[in-house]
N, C-alpha and C positions, 0 to 999 in steps of 0.2 A: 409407659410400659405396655397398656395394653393396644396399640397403637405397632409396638413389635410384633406384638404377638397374633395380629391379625393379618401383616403383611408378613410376618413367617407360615402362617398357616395359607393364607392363597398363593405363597408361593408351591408349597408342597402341596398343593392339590392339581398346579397347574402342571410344576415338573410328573406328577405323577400320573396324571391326563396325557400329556406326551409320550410316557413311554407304554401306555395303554392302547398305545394308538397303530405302532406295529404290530402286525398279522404272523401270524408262523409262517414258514416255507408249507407248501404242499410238498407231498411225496415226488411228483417230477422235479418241481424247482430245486429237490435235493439232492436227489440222483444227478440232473445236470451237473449239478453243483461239487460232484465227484467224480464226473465224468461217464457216469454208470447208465445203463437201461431202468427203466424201474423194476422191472422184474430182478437184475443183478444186486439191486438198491436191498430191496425187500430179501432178497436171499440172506444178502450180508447182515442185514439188521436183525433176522435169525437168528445169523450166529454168534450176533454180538450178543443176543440176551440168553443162547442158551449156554454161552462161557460167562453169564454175570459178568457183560461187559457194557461202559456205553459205546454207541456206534462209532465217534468220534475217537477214543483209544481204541478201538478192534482197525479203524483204518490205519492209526499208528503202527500201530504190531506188523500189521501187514505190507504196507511200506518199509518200514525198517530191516522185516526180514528178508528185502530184497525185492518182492513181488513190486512190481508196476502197475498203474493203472492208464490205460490204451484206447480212451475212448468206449471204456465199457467191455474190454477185453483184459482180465488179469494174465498176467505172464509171469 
């Protein structure tokens, strides 16, 4: 029994070292990553928190209503 519970517990330290080990996006890598300028990045994520939005549904809404995203040109 306790023989389990020592090989459960370094497993969950190790999975949980692993996923401590990725970094967040910087502010460019996420713009790229919408196809945005930073500057456009940073507008949007404005006014995603002044509708009490997160950033990732405000791009929803705004896709859906049609708007495109152009390389960092909304249309």
């Amino acid at each position: 029994m306790r023989k389990l519970v020592s090989t459960v517990l370094v497993l969950s330290v190790v999975a949980l070292a692993g996923c401590a080990s990725e970094k967040p996006l910087s502010e460019a890598e996420q713009a790229a990553q919408y196809g945005m300028t930073v500057q456009r990045y940073r507008e949007e994520k404005a006014a995603a928190a002044r509708m009490n939005m997160k950033f990732e549904d405000h791009m929803k809404t705004m896709v859906g209503d049609g708007m495109q995203m152009d390389h960092g040109n909304m249309q």
